[in-house]
C-alpha positions in Angstrom: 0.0 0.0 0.0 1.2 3.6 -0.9 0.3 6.8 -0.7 -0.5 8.6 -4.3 0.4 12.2 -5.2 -2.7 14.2 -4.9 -3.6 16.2 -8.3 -6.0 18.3 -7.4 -7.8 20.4 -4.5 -11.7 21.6 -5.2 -13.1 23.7 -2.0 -16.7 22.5 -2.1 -17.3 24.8 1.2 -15.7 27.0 4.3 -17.1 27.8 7.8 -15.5 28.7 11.2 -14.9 24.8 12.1 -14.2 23.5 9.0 -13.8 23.1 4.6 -14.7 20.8 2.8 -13.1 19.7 -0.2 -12.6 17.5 -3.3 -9.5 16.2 -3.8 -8.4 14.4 -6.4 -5.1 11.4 -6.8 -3.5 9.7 -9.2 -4.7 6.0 -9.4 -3.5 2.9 -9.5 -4.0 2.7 -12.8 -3.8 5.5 -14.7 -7.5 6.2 -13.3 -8.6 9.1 -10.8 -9.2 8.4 -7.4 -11.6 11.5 -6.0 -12.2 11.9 -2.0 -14.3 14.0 -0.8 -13.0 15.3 2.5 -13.9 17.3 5.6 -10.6 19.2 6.4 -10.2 20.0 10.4 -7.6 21.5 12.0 -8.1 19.0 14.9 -9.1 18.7 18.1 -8.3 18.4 22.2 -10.4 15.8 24.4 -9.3 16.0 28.1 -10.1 13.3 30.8 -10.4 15.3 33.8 -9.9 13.2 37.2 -10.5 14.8 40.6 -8.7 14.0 43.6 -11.4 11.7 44.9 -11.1 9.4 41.2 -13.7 10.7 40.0 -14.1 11.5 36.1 -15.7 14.9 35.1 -18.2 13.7 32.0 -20.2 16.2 30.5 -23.9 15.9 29.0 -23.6 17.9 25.9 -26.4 19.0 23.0 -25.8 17.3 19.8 -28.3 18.4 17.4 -26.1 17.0 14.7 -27.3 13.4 16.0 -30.9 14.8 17.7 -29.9 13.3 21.6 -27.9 14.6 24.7 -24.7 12.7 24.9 -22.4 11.6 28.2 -18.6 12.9 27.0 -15.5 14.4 27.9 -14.7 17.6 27.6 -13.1 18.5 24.1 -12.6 21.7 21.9 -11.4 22.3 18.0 -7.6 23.9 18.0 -7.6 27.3 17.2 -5.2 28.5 14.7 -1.5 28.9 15.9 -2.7 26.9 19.0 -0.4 23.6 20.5 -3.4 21.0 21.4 -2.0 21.4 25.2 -3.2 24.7 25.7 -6.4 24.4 23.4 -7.0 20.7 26.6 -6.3 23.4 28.9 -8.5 26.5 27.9 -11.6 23.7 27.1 -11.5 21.6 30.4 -11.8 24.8 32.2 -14.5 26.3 29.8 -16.6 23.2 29.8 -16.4 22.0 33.1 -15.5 24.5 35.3 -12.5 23.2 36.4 -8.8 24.4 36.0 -6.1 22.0 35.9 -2.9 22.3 38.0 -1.6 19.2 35.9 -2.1 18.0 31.9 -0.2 14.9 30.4 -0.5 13.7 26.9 -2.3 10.1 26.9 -2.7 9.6 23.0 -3.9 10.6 19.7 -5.9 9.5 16.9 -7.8 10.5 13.5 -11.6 11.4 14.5 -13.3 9.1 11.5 -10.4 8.9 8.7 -13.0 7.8 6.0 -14.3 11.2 5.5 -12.5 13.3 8.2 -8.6 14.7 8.2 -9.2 15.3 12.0 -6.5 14.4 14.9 -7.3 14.3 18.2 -5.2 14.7 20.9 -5.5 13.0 24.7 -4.7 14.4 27.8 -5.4 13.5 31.7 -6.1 16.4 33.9 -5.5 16.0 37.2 -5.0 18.7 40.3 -7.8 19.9 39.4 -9.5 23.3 41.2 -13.2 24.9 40.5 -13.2 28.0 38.9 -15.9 29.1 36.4 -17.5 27.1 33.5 -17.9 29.6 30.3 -20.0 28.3 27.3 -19.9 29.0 23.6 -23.3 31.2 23.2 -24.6 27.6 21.0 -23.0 25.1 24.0 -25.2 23.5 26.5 -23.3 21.4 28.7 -24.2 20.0 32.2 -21.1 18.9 34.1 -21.2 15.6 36.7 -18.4 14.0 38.1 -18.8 10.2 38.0 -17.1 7.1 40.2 -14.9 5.2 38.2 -16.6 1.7 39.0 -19.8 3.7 36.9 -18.0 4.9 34.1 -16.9 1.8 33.6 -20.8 0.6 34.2 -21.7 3.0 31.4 -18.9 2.1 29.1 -20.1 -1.7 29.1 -23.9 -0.9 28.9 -23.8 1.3 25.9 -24.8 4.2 27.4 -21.7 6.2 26.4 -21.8 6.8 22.9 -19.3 9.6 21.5 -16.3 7.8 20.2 -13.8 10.0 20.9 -14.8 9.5 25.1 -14.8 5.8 24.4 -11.8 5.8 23.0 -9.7 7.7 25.9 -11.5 6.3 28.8 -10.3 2.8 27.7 -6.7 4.0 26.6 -6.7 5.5 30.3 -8.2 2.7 31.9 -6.0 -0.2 30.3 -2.7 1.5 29.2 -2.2 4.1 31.0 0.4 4.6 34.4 1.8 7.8 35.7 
């Protein structure tokens, strides 16, 4: 398998989060292989653990999928911004809580079918309450949960945003300080 040289670039649209486009490679052979592709400029997800063990989820809108989902906190990079600070501006903005502490866990492509988007891990600990301030559009309700039920909710389905899925068990099975 190999990467081919890409021949062309369409913008099919542009908002604040992110373009769209067409692109267009060279195929195997001779062909055109065309991808139509959401372009991101990536994103921070932050597992925020209190002192007591306790995970901060969030219950956040999605109107994109019509239901209220159980997540971590997370937030799209801002241009010229290192995915550490964009964890540590978003933990505090979503949940109210600042964090004395943020480590790297992981990092992984959102949904690389259609989506150029990385996500980046961290694990926020020493954590202290300061003031939880929305996006106009955000509604969020913050709860902090017992490990032994986020695990509960992982198994029974009830968590259902990938990108929370995917750190929790990265924390819970490979992760030691």
């Amino acid at each position: 398998a190999m990467m081919r040289a890409m021949k062309s670039r369409e913008l099919l649209l542009s908002n604040s989060l992110f373009q769209v486009a067409r692109l267009t490679f060279e195929g195997p052979n001779g062909g055109e292989i065309v991808r139509e592709v959401i372009e991101h400029p990536g994103a921070a997800v932050i597992l925020p653990l209190l002192d007591d063990g306790r995970v901060v989820l969030i219950r956040n809108v999605r109107h994109s999928v019509g239901k209220v989902l159980w997540e971590l906190p997370a937030g799209t990079l801002e241009p010229g911004d290192e995915p550490e600070a964009c964890a540590a501006r978003e933990v505090e903005e979503e949940t109210g809580y600042k964090a004395g502490t943020l480590a790297p866990l992981t990092s992984f492509y959102a949904s690389p079918g259609i989506l150029n988007e990385r996500m980046y891990g961290f694990i926020a600990t020493d954590l202290t309450p300061s003031k939880q301030s929305l996006d106009a559009d955000e509604e969020i309700e913050v709860f902090p949960i017992p490990q032994w039920q986020v695990r509960d909710m992982l198994k029974d389905g009830h968590i259902e945003d990938a990108k929370t899925i995917a750190l929790l068990l990265y924390w819970m099975h490979m992760y030691t300080p």
